[in-house]
C-alpha atoms as a printed R data frame, in Angstrom:
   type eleno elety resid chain resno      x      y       z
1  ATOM     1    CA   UNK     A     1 26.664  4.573  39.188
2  ATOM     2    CA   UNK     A     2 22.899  4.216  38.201
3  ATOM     3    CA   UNK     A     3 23.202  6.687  35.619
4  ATOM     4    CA   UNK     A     4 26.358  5.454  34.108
5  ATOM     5    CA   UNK     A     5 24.042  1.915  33.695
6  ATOM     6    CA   UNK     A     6 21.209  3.251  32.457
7  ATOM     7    CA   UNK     A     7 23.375  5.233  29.965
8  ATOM     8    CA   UNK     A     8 25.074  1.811  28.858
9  ATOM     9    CA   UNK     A     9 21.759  0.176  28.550
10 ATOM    10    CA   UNK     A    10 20.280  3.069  26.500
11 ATOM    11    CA   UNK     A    11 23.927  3.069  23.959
12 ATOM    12    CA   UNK     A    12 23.092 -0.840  23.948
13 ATOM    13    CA   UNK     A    13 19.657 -0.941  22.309
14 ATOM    14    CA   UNK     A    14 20.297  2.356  20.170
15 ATOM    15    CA   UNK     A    15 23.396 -0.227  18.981
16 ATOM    16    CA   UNK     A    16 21.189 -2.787  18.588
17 ATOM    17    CA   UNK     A    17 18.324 -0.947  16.297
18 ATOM    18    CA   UNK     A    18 21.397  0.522  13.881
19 ATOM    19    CA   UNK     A    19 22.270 -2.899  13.281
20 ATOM    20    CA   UNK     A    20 19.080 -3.931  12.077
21 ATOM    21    CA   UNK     A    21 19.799 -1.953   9.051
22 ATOM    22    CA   UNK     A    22 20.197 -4.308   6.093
23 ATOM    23    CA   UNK     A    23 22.241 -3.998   2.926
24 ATOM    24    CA   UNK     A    24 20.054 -5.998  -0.247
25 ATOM    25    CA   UNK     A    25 22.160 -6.433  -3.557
26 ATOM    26    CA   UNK     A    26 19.458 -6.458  -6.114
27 ATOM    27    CA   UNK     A    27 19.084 -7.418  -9.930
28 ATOM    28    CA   UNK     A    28 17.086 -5.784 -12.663
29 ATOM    29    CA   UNK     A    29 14.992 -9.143 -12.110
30 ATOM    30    CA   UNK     A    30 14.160 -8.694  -8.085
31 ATOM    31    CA   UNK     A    31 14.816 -5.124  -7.291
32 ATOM    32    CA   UNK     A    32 10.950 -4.261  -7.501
33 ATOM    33    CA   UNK     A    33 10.502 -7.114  -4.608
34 ATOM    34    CA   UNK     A    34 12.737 -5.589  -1.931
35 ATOM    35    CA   UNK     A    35 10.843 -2.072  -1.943
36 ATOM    36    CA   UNK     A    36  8.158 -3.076   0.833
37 ATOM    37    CA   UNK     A    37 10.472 -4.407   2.959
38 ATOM    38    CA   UNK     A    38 12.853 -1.090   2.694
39 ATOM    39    CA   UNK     A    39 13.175  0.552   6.385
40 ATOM    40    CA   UNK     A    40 14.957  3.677   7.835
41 ATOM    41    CA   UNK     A    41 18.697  2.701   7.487
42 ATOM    42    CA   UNK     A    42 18.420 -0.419   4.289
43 ATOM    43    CA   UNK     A    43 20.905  0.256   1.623
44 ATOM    44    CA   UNK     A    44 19.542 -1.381  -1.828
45 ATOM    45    CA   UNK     A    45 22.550 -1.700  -4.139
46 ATOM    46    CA   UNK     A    46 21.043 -2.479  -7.694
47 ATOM    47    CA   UNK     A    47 23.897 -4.813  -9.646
48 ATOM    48    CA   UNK     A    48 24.920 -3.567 -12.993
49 ATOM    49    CA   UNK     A    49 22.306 -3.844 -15.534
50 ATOM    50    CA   UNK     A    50 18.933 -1.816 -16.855
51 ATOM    51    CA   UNK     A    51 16.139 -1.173 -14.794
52 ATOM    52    CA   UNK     A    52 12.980 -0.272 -16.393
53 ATOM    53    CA   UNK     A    53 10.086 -1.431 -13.785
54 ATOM    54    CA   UNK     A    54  8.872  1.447 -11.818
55 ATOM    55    CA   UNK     A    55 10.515  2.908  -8.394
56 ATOM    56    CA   UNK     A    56  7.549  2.796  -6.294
57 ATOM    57    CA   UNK     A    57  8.585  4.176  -3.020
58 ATOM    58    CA   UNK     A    58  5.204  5.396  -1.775
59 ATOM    59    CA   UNK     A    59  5.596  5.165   2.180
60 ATOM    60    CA   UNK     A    60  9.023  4.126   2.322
61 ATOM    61    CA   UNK     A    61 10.662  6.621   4.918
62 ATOM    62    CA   UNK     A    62 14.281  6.828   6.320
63 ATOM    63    CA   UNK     A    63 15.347  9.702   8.802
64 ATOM    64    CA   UNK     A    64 18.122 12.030   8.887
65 ATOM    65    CA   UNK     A    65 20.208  9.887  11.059
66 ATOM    66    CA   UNK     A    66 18.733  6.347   8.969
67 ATOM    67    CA   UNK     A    67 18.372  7.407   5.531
68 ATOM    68    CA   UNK     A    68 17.030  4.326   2.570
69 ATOM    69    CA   UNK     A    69 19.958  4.920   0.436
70 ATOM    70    CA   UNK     A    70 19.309  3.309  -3.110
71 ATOM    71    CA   UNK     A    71 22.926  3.034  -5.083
72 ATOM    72    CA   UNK     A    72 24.444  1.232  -8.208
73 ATOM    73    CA   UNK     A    73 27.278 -0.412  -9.308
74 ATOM    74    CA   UNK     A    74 29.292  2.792 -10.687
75 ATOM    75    CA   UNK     A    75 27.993  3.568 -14.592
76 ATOM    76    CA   UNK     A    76 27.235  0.121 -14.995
77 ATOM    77    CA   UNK     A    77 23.678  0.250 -13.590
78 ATOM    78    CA   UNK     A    78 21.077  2.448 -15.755
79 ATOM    79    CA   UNK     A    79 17.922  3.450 -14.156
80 ATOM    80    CA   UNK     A    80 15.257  4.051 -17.261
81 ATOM    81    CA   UNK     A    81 12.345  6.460 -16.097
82 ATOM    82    CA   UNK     A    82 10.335  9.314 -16.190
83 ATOM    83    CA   UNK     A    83  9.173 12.030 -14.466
């Protein structure tokens, strides 16, 4: 019975932290604001439109199991850059 508790109370906070994940629809106006506050498990969708700032990502981590995921708006939303 103890173990069965403690096994609900662990699945409860491991619940808890996945839905701390946020999902941040961005414009090529804002975009470059939301990149400090990215964590392991934030999805930033970038609305259609051109994006030409920089995608500074120095120190932004996710993990295997809480990847950043960084998406568009189908062929609507060009990234300009270089390598």
């Amino acid at each position: 019975m103890r173990r069965s508790i403690s096994l609900l109370i662990f699945v409860t906070i491991i619940s808890a932290l996945k839905l701390s994940a946020n999902f941040i629809t961005a414009t090529p106006a804002n975009y470059t604001s939301y990149f400090v506050t990215l964590k392991p498990g934030d999805t930033l969708f970038l609305s259609a439109g051109s994006y030409n700032n920089q995608l500074n990502l120095n120190n932004r981590n996710g993990t295997a199991a809480d990847p950043i995921v960084i998406t568009g708006e189908g062929n609507t939303t060009l990234f300009n850059g270089n390598a």
